[in-house]
N, C-alpha and C positions, 0 to 999 in steps of 0.2 A: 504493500500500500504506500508504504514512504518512498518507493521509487517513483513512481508514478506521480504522488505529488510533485514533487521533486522535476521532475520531468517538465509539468504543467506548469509550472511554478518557472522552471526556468525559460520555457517560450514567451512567456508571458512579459517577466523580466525583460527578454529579447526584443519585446516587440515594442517596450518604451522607448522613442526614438530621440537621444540625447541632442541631435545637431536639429532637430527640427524646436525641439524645449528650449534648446539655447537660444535658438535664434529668436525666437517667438518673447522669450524674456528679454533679451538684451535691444528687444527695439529692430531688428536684422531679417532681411527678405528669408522667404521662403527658404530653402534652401535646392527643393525639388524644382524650384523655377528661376533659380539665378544658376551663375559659370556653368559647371556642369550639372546641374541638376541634379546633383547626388547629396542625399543627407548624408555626409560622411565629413572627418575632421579635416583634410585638405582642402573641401570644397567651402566650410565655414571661415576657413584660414584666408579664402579666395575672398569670400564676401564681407570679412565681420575680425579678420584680424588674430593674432596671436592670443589672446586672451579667451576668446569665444571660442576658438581650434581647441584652443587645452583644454578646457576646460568639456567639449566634447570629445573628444580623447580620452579623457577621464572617465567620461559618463560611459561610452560605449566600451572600452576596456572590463569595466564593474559587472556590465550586463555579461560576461563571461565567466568572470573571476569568480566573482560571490555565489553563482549556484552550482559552481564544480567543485570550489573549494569547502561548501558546505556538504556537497555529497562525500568530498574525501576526506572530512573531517566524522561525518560518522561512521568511515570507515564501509562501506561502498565499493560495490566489487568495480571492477574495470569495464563490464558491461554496462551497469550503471552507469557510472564516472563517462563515458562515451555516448549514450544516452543524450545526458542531461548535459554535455557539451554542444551535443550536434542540434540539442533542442531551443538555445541560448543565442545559437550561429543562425539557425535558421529564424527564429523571431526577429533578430537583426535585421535578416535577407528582405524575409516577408511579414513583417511586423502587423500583426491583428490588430492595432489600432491606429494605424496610417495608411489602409487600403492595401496594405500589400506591399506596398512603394519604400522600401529601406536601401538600409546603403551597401557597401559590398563588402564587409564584415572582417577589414584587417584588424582594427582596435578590436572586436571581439576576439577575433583567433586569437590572437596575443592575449589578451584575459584569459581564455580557455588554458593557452600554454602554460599561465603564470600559475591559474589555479589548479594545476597539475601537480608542479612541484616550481619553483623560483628559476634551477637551473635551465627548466627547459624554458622557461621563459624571457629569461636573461639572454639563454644562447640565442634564440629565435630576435629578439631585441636587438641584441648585439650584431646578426648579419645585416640587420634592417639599416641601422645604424652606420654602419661601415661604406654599405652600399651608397644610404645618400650621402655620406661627404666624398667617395668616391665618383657616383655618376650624377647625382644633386636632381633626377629623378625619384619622386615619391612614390610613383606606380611598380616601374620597373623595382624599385629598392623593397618591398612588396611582393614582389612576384616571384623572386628569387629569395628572399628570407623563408616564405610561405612555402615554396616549394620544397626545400631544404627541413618544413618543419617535419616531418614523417620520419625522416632520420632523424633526428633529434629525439622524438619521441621516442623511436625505439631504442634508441642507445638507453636512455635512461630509463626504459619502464621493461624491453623485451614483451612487450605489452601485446600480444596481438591486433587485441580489441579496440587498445587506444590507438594504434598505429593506422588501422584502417579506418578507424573515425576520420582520424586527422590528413590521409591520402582522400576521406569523400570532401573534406572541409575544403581541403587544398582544390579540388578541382570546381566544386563550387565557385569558386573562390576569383578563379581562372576563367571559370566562364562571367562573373559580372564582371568582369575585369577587359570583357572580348574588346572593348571599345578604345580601349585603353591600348591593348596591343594590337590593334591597327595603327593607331596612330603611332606608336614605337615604331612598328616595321616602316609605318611612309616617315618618320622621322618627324614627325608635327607635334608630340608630346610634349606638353608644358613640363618646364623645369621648375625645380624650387627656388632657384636664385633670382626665376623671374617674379616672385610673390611679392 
């Protein structure tokens, strides 16, 4: 029964949409109808600036964190724990109280990693990290953290269950991202130094 709360509980979680709350608080357009259109922390960093970014970063990071780390704190099999991951990602995706319309769920994956264990969260942060001061793209630096997280998860967990959560995450992940890597390939990709 606790799983299944747990479950519910974390889509639900998922589907409170931080960069649409932020914006709606701080005075700040839509988010689904300005730069790209996407409720996600880059696109409020487009519109509404450093402060309102982080602070959706924050928000949408938690909607991860807090209901894996809450199943791994009661101790929670790895089934579960994968579950209540992919149900957190997907509220994000498809959020039940924003029509469906959410963002492409990097800040969550990266919660999900953290409320795993820190290291795999760290490490998955740290390629992210490396990549933007490397290529100063926020998608690409994304695409390649994210895809690397599956190994990462299984170094640390040997996990099956988790590893194949997080290979469906990742591909998820890749497909709302399609838009994204077109513009990579034609080279038309906004950079982060241009923000």
């Amino acid at each position: 029964m606790i799983d299944a709360i747990l479950i519910i509980a974390a889509y639900l979680l998922g589907s409170v949409s931080s960069a649409i709350l932020v914006c709606r608080l701080m005075g700040l357009p839509d988010p689904r109808t300005e730069g790209s259109n996407n409720p996600g922390a880059t696109n409020v960093l487009r519109i509404g600036g450093k402060k309102a970014a982080a602070v959706t970063l924050l928000g949408d990071s938690l909607k991860g964190f807090v209901p894996v780390f809450a199943a791994h704190l009661l101790g929670l099999g790895h089934a579960t724990l994968a579950a209540v991951a992919m149900a957190a990602f997907l509220g994000h995706l498809y959020p039940l109280f924003f029509r469906f319309r959410g963002g492409k769920g990097v800040a969550t994956a990266l919660g999900v990693q953290f409320g795993l264990g820190w290291l795999i969260g760290a490490s998955v942060a740290a390629v992210w990290l490396f990549m933007a001061w490397v290529v100063k793209i926020s998608s690409l630096s994304a695409l390649v953290s994210m895809a690397l997280a599956p190994l990462v998860i299984w170094l640390f967990t040997r996990s099956p269950e988790l590893t194949l959560m997080s290979v469906v995450m990742t591909a998820l992940l890749f497909w709302r991202h399609r838009s994204n890597i077109r513009k990579l390939l034609e080279g038309s990709e906004g950079r982060l130094d241009n923000k």
